[in-house]
C-alpha positions as CSV (number, residue, x, y, z in Angstrom):
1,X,-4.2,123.2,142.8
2,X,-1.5,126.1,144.2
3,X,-0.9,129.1,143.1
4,X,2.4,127.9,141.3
5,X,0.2,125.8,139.3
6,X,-2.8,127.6,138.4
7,X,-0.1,130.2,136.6
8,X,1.8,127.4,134.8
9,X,-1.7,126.0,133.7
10,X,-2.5,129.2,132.8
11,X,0.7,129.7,130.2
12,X,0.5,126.6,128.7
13,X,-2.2,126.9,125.7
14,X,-4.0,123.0,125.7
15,X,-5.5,124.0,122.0
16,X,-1.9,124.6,120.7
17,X,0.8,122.2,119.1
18,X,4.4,124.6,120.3
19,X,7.2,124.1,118.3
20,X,10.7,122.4,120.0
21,X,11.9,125.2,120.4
22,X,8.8,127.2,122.3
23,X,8.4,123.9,124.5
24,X,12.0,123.8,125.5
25,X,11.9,127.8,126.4
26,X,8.1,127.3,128.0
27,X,9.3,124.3,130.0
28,X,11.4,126.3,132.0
29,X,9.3,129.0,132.5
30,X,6.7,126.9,133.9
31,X,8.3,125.1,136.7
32,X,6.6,125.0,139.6
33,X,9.2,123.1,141.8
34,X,12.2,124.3,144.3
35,X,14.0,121.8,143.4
36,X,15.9,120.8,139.6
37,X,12.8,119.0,138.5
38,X,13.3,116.3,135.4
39,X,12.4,117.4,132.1
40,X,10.6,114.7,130.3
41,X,9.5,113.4,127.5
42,X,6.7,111.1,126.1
43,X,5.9,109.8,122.7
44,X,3.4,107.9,121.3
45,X,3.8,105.5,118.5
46,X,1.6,104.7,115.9
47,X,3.2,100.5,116.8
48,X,1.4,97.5,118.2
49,X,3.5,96.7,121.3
50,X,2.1,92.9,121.5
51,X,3.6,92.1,118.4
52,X,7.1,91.0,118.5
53,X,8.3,92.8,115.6
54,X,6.7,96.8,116.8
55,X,8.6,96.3,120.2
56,X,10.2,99.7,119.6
57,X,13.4,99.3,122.4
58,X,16.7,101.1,122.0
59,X,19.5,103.4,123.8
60,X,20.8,107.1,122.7
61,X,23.7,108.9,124.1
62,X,21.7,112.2,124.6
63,X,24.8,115.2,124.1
64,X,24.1,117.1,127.1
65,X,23.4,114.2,129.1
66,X,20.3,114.1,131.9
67,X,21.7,116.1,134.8
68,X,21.4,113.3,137.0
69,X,23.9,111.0,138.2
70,X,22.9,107.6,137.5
71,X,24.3,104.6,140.3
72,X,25.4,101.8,138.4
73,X,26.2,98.1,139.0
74,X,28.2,95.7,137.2
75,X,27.2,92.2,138.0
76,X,30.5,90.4,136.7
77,X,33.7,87.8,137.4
78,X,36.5,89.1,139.9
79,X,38.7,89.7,136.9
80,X,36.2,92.5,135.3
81,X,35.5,93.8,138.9
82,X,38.7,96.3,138.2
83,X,38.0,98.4,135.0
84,X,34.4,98.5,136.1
85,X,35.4,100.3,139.6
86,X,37.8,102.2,137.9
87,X,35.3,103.3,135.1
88,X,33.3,104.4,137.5
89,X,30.3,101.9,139.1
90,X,28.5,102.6,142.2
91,X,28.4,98.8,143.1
92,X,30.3,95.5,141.7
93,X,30.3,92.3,142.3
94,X,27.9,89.3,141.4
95,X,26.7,86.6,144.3
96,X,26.2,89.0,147.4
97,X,24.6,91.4,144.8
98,X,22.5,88.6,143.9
99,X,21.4,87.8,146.7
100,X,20.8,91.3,148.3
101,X,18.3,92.1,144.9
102,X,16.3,88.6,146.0
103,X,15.8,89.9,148.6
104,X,13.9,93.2,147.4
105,X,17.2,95.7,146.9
106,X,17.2,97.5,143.7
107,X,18.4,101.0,144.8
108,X,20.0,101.3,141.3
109,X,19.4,103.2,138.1
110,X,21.2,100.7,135.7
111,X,22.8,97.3,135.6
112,X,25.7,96.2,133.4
113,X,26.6,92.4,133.0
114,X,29.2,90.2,131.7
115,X,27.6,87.4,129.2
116,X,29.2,84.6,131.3
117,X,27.0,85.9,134.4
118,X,23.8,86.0,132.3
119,X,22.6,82.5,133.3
120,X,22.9,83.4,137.4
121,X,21.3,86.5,136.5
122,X,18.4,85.2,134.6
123,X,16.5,84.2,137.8
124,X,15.7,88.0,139.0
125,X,13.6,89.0,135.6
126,X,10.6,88.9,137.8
127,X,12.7,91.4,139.9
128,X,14.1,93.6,137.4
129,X,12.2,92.9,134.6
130,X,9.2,95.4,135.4
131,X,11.7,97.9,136.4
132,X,13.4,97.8,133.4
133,X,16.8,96.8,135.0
134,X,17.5,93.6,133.4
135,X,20.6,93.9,131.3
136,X,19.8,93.3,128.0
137,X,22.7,92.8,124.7
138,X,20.2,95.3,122.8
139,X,20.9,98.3,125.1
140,X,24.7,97.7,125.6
141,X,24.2,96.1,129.0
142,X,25.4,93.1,128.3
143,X,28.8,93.3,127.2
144,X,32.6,92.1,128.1
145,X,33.6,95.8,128.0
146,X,32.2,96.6,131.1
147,X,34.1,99.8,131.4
148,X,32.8,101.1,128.6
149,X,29.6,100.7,129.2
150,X,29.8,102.3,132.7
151,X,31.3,105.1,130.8
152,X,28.5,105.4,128.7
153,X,25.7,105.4,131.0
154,X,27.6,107.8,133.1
155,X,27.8,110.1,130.2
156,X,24.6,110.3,129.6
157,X,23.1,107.4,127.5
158,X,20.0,106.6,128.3
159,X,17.7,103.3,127.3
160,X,14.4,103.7,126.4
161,X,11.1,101.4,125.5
162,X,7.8,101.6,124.2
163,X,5.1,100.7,127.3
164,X,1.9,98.6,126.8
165,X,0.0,101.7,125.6
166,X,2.8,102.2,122.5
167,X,4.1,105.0,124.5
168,X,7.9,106.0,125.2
169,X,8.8,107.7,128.1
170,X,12.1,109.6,128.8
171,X,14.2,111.7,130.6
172,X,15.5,114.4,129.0
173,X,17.6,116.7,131.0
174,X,16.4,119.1,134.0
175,X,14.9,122.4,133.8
176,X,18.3,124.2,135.0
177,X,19.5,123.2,131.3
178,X,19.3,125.9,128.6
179,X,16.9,125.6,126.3
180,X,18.8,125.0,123.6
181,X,20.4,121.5,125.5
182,X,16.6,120.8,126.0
183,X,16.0,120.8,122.4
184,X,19.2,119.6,121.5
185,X,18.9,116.4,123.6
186,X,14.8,115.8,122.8
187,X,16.3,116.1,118.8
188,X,18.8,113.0,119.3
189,X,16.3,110.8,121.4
190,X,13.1,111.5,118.6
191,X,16.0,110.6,115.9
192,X,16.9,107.2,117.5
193,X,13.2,106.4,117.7
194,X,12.8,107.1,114.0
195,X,15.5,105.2,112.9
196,X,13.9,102.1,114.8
197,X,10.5,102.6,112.6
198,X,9.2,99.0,112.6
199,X,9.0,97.8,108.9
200,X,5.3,96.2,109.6
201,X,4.5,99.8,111.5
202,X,1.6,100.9,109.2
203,X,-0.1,104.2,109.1
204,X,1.9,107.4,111.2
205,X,4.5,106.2,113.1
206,X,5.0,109.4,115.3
207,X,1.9,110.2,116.9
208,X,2.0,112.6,119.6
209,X,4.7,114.0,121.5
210,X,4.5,115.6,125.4
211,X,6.8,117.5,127.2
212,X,6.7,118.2,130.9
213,X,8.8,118.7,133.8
214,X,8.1,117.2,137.2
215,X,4.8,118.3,138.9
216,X,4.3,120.7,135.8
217,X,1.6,120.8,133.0
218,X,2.3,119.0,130.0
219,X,3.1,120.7,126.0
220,X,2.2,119.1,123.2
221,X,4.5,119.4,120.9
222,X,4.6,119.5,116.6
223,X,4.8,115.8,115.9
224,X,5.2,116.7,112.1
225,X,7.8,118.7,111.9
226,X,9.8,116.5,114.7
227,X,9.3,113.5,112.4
228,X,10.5,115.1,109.3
């Protein structure tokens, strides 16, 4: 363990549940990293993920955004291929991109569709699937407005899913942000997971929520009063 470390583990108190407010300040403080390391988040859910109905799976438009510039594609007709250059993708097209993420490319963060592409796409879920870049109608990443959705992502919406442990992970921000964005954009992300509370979810639905930046000790947050 470095030096760095030992004094970040030695602020963070394991026995204590910090409010959102002290985690977003003690995040910061913590940071062991030269670099702008991720601050993220990771909540665990009171669901059964191999039941159809708990599969907790949704997208937020966090206010601040991450702090990180996400490369988009757009896998759509030559007619669409305008508005979604001009909205700003990293990469459009459809059959050369198809073929290049066959082959074992995937050196995106998020990929937007057209519904009339869906069936040429539908081939790389073993591909993009685990990586959670298949688009998908439920997270806005299948859609004819392709323009808007590039502006969306770009702007800081995020999509998020509960893992095989009934865990979300996300990306929050970076520790450069204030505070008071950290807090801010945690706030809108634990909202949109509320409002998803499976109606056959039984028992607490919010279990336990983490914060941590990259490399850094993790702080367990007030589940309680984040749920209320």
């Amino acid at each position: 363990m470095t030096k760095k470390r030992k004094v970040a583990e030695s602020k963070v108190d394991k026995n204590k549940v910090y409010s959102l407010k002290e985690a977003a300040a003690l995040v910061k403080e913590i940071n062991c990293t030269k670099f702008d390391s991720s601050v993220d988040v990771h909540i665990r859910l009171g669901v059964d993920p191999k039941k159809a109905d708990q599969q907790v799976r949704g997208t937020v438009s966090l206010p601040h955004g991450t702090g990180k510039t996400k490369r988009v594609l757009v896998l759509c007709t030559p007619d669409k291929e305008d508005a979604a250059k001009q909205a700003g993708a990293d990469y459009v097209g459809l059959d050369e991109f198809i073929q290049k993420i066959e082959s074992g490319w995937v050196d995106v963060d998020v990929i937007i569709a057209t519904p009339s592409v869906m069936p040429k796409i539908g081939k790389l879920g073993k591909v993009l699937g685990p990586r959670n870049l298949m688009p998908n109608p439920k997270t806005g990443t299948v859609t004819n407005d392709v323009a808007a959705a590039v502006n969306e992502v770009k702007g800081g919406k995020i999509a998020f899913k509960v893992d095989k442990a009934g865990i979300v992970h996300a990306s929050i921000g970076r520790v450069s942000f204030d505070a008071n964005k950290i807090a801010e954009n945690t706030t809108e992300l634990i909202n949109a997971i509320l409002k998803l509370k499976p109606s056959t979810a039984k028992g607490i639905y919010l279990k336990g929520v983490n914060m941590a930046s990259t490399m850094s000790p993790g702080i367990t947050l007030d589940a309680k009063s984040l749920a209320n």
